[in-house]
C-alpha positions as CSV (number, residue, x, y, z in Angstrom):
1,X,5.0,3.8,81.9
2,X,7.4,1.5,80.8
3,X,4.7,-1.3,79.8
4,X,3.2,1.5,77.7
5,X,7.0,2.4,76.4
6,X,7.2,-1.3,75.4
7,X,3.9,-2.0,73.7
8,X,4.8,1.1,71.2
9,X,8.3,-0.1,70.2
10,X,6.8,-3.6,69.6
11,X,4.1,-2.0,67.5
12,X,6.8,0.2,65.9
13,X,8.6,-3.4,65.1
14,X,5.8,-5.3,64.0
15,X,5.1,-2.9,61.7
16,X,8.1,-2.2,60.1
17,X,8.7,-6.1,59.7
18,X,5.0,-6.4,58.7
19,X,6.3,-3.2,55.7
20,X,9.4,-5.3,54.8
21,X,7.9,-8.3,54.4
22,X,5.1,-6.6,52.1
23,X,8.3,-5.0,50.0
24,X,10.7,-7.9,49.5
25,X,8.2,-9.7,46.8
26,X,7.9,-6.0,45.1
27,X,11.7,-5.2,45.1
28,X,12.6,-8.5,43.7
29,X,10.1,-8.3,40.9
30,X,11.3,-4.2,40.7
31,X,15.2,-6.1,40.2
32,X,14.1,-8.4,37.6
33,X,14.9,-8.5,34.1
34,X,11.2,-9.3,32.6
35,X,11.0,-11.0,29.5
36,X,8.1,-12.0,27.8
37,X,6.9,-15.0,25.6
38,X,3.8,-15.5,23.7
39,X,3.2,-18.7,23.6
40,X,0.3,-21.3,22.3
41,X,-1.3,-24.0,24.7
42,X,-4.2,-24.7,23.3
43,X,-4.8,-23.9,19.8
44,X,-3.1,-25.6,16.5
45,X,0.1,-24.0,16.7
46,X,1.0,-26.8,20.4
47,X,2.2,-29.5,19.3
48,X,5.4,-27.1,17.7
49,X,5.3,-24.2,20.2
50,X,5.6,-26.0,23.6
51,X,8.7,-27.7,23.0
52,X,9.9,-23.9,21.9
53,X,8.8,-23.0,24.8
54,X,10.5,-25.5,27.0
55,X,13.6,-24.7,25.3
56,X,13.0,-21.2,26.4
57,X,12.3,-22.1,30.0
58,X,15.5,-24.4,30.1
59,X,17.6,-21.3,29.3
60,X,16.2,-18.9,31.7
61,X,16.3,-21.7,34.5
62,X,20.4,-22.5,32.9
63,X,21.2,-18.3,33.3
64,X,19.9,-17.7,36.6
65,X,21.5,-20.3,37.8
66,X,24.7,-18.4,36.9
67,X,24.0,-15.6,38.0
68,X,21.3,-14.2,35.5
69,X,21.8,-10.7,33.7
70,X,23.4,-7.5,34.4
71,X,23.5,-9.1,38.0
72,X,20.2,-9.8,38.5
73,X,17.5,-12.6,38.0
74,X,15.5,-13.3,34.6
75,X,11.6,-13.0,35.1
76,X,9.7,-15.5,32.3
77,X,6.6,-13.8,31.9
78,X,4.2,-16.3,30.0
79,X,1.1,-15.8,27.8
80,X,-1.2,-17.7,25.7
81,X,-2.4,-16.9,22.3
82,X,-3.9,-19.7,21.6
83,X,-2.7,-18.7,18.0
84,X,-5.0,-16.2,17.7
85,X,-3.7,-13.5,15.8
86,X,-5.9,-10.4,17.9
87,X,-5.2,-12.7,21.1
88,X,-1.7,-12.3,20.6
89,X,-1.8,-8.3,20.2
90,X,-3.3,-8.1,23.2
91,X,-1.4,-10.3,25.1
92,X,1.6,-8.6,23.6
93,X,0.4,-5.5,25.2
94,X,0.2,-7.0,28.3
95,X,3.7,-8.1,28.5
96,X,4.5,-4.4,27.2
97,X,2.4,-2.9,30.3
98,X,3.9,-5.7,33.0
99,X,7.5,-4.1,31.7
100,X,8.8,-6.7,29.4
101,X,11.8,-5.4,27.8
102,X,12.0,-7.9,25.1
103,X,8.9,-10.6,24.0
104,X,9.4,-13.7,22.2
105,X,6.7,-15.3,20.2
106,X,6.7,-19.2,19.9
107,X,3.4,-19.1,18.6
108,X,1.8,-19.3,14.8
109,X,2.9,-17.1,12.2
110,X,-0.2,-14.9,11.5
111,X,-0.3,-14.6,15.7
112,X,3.2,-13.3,15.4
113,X,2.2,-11.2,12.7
114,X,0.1,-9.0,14.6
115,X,1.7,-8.8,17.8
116,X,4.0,-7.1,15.4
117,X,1.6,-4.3,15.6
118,X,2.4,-3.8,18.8
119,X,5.8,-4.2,19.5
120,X,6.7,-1.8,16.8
121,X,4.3,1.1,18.3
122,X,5.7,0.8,21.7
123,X,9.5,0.1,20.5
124,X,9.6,-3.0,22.3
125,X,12.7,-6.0,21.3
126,X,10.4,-8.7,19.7
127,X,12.1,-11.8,18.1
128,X,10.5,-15.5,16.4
129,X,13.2,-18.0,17.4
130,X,11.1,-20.7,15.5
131,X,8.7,-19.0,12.8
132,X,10.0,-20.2,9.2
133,X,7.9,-18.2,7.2
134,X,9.6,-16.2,4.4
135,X,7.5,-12.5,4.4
136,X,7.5,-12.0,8.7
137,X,10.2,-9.5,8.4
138,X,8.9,-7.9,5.3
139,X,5.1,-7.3,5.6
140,X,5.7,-4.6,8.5
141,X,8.6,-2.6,8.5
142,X,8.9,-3.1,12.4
143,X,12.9,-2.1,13.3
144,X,12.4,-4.2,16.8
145,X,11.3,-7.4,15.0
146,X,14.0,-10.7,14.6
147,X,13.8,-14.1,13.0
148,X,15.7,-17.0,13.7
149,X,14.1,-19.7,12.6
150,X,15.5,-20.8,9.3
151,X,13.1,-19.6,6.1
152,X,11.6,-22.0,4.1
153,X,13.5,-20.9,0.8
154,X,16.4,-21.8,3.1
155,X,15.2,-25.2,3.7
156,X,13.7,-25.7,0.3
157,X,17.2,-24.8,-0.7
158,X,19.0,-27.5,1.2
159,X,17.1,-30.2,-0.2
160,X,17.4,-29.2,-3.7
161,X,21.1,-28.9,-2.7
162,X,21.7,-32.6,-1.6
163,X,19.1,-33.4,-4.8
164,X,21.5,-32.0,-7.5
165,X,24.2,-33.7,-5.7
166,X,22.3,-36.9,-5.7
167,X,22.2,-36.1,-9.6
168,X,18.2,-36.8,-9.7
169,X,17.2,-35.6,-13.2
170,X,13.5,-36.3,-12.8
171,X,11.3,-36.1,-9.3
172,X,7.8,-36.3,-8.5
173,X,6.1,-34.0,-5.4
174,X,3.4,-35.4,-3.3
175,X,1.9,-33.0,-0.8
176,X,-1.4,-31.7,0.9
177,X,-4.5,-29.2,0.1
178,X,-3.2,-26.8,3.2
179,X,-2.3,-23.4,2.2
180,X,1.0,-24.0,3.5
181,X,1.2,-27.3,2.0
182,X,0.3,-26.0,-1.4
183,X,2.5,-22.8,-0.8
184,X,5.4,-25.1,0.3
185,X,4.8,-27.2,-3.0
186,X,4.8,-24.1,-5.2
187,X,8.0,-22.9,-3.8
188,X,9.9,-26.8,-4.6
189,X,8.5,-27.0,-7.9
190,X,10.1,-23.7,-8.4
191,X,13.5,-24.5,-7.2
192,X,13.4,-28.2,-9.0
193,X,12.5,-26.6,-12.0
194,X,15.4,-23.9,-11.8
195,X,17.6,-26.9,-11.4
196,X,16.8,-28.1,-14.4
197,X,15.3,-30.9,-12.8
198,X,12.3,-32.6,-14.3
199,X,9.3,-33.1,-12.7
200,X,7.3,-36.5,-14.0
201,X,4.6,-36.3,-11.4
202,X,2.7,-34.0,-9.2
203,X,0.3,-35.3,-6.8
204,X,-1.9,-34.1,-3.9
205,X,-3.6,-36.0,-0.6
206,X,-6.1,-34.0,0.2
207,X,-6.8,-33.0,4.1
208,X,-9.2,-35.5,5.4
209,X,-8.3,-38.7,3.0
210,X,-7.9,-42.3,3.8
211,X,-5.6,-43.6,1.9
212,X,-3.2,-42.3,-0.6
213,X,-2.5,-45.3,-2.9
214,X,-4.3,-43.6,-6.2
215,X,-1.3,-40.9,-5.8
216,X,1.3,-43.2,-5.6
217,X,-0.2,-45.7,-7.6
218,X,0.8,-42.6,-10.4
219,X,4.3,-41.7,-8.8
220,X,5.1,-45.5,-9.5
221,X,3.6,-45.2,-13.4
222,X,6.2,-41.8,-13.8
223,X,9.3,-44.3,-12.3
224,X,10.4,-41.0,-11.1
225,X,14.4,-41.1,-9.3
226,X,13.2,-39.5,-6.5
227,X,10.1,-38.8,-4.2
228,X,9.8,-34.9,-2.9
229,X,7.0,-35.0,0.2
230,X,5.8,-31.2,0.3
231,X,3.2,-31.6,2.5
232,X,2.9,-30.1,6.1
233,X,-0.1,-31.6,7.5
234,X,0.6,-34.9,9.5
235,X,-2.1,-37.2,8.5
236,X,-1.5,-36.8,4.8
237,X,2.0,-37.5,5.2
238,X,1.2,-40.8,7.5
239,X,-1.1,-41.6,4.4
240,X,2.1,-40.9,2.0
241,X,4.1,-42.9,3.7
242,X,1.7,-46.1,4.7
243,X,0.9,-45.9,0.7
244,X,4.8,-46.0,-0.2
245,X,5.5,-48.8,1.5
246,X,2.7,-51.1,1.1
247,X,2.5,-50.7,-3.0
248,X,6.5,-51.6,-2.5
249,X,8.3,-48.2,-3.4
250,X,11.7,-48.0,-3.3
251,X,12.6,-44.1,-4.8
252,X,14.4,-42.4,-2.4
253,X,12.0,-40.2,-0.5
254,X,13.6,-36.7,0.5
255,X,11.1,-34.8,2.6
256,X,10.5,-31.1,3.7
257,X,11.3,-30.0,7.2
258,X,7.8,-30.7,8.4
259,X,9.1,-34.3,8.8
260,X,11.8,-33.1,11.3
261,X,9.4,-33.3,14.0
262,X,9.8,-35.9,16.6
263,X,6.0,-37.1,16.4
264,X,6.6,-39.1,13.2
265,X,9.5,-41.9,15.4
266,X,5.9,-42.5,17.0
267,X,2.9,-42.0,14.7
268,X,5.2,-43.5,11.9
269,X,6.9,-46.0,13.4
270,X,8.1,-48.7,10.9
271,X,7.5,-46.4,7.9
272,X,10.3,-43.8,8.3
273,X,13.5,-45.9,7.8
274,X,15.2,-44.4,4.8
275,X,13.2,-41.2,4.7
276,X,15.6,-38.4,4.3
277,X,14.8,-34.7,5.5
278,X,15.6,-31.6,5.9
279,X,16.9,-29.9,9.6
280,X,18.3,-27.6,11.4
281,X,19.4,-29.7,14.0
282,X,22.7,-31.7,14.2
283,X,23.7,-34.0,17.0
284,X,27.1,-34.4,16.3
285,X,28.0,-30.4,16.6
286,X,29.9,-30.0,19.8
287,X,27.6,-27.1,21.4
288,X,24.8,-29.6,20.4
289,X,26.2,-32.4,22.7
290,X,26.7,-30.4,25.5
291,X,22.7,-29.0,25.0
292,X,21.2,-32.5,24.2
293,X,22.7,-33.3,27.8
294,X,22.4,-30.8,29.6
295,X,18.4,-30.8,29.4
296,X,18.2,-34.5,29.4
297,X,19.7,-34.2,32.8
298,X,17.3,-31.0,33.8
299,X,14.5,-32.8,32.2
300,X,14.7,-36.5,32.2
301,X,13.5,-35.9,28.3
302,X,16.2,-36.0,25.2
303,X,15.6,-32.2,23.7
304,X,15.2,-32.2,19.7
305,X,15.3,-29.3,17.1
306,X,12.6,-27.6,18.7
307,X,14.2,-26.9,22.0
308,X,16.7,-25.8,20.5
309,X,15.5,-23.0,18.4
310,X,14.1,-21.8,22.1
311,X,17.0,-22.4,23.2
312,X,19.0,-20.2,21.0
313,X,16.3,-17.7,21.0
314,X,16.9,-16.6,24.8
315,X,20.5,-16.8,24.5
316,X,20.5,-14.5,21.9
317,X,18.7,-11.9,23.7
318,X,20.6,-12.4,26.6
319,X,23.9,-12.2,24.6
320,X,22.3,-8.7,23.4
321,X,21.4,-7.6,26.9
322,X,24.9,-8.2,28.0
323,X,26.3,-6.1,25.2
324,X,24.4,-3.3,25.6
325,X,25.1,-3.2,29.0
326,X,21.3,-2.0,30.3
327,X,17.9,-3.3,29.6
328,X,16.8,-0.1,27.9
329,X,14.9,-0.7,24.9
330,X,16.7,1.1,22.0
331,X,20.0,0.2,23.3
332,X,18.7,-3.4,23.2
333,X,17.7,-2.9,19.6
334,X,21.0,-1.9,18.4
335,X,22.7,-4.6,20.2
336,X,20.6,-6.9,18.9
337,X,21.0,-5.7,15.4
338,X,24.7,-5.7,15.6
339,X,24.6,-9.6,16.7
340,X,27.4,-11.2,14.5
341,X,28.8,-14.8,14.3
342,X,26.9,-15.8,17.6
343,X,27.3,-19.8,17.8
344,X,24.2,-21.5,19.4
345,X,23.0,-25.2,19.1
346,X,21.0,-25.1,16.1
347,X,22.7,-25.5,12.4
348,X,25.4,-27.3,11.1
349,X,29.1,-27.4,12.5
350,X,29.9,-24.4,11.0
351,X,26.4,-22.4,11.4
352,X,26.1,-19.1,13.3
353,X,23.3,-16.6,13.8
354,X,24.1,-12.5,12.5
355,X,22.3,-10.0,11.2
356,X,23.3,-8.2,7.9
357,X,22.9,-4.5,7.5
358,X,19.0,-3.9,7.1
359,X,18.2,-7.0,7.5
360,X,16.6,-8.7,10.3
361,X,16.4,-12.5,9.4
362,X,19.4,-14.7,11.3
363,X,19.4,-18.0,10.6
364,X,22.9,-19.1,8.6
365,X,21.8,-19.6,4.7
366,X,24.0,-22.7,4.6
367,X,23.3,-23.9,8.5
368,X,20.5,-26.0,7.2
369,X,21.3,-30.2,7.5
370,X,19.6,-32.9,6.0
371,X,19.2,-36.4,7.8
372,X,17.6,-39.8,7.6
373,X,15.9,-41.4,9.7
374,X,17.3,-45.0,11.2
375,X,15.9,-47.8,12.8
376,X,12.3,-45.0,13.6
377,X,15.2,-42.4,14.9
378,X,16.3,-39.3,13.3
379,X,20.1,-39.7,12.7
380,X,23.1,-39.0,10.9
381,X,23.5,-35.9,8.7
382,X,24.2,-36.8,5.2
383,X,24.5,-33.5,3.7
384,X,24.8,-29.7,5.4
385,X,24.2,-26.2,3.1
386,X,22.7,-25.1,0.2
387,X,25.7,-25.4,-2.3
């Protein structure tokens, strides 16, 4: 009787510990603060939205380790859109269904687009902490929807900024057949030309060229005072710069943000020194610093402008989730929306993130920088603003 006695309160153990094991996973995940990121690993939007990414991942891994939000752990929940705008709906709608209470898309800008679609319909927190483009806020009226990546008229702006106080009087543009490229083009040509600035020559490398000495064979004929790369297509630009150098150019070359990205101390290695451009990204800023090495340190790696618009991008939610005090959706809406004077690592000195009444883009109008590049390295900021 009491063998029999035993056997059932061991079964009654086994069973319970056999039920709490089986639990624990689920209540940790159940005490989780999911948030969701749409990201691209295979498609043409990589090579700009994994080091997002990794920015992203950095911040989650730098928060839990203090603790996390609201008291408990953040959940990364990570899906690939491969920059497909439909892929990313339906991967946003995932996240939606897994209980993401806010989704951050690193992805392409027509991707992010439509997952618009779908964070506006279920009232979801959505934000791009990297996507430039001017018309994401303004194409759907979508009151969940952020943006703080700088836009491009706030870029173009810098430029012509540090251009007028250059005094350049005429210019010439070089740039690519992309959509973008051409887009980009048409939006300096109008600024420069609003300026008051002349422009002497107007030339485009074409996607797919090997050489781009006819085009600046032509920008040496115009003797312009300064040369505008508007082109966002790599190999065009390598061309650009190849051409500039070997037919012995020496106009000062200012070039669009595209040239911000790390791949060009590599791919244009012994072709860059000089080359000023437009950022968002300033070493010498304080909060900076103690980013650049912190992540070194996590990472092994030296983080760039990229991982920093991730970066910021998480902190800013979390900085929303703490002040509204819950993870329920509207309240994180309005918390979001009231985000004022937040400080992150991206921008100049003086650069903060806010949002103005009725308006959801963030990025500081004069946080923009512009650098030059120095022995193949970006470095020092010669200029910060658009005034």
């Amino acid at each position: 009787m009491k063998s029999h006695s035993l056997r059932i309160v061991l079964s009654m153990l086994a069973t319970a510990t056999t039920g709490a094991l089986m639990w624990a996973p689920s209540a940790f995940a159940q005490n989780t603060i999911k948030i969701g990121m749409i990201t691209d690993k295979v498609g043409i939007a990589k090579a700009y939205a994994e080091p997002v990414a990794a920015g992203v991942s950095f911040a989650v891994k730098e928060l839990n380790a203090k603790g996390g939000l609201l008291g408990r752990q953040i959940e990364l929940l990570v899906e690939d859109d491969q920059a497909k705008p439909d892929v990313s709906a339906t991967v946003a709608r995932k996240l939606v269904d897994a209980g993401a209470v806010f989704i951050l898309s690193v992805s392409l800008t027509p991707a992010t687009q439509q997952a618009q679609s779908v964070t506006k319909e279920s009232k979801t927190p959505h934000m791009t902490p990297s996507n430039s483009g001017d018309t994401l806020t303004t194409q759907i009226d979508n009151p969940n929807f952020w943006q703080t990546g700088p836009l491009a008229s706030t870029q173009i702006a810098t430029l012509l900024s540090y251009a007028k106080n250059k005094n350049y009087k005429k210019v010439a543009l070089v740039g690519d057949n992309s959509d973008l490229g051409q887009l980009t083009n048409k939006f300096f040509k109008a600024g420069l030309e609003s300026a008051g600035i002349q422009i002497v020559a107007e030339e485009v490398v074409p996607t797919g060229a090997t050489t781009a000495d006819p085009q600046l064979q032509k920008v040496r004929a115009a003797n312009p005072e300064a040369l505008f790369m508007t082109g966002i297509v790599t190999g065009p630009n390598l061309l650009i710069l190849k051409s500039y150098r070997q037919l012995g150019l020496k106009t000062p070359v200012l070039a669009n943000y595209n040239m911000s990205v790390p791949v060009y101390m590599t791919a244009a290695k012994g072709l860059i020194d000089g080359v000023t451009f437009v950022d968002a990204f300033d070493p010498a800023k304080p909060a900076t610093q103690r980013f650049i090495e912190a992540f070194k340190k996590d990472s092994g790696t030296e983080p760039y402008n990229l991982n920093g618009y991730g970066y910021d991008g998480i902190m800013l939610v979390a900085d929303a989730i703490t002040r509204a005090g819950s993870t329920d959706k509207e309240r994180v809406r309005v918390a979001m929306q009231a985000t004022k004077a937040y400080k992150g690592v991206m921008g100049g000195v003086d650069a903060t993130y806010g949002f103005a009444e009725g308006k959801r883009t963030g990025f500081d109008m004069s946080g923009m920088v512009v650098r030059v590049y120095e022995d193949d390295k970006q470095g020092k900021v010669l200029h910060v603003g658009s005034k």
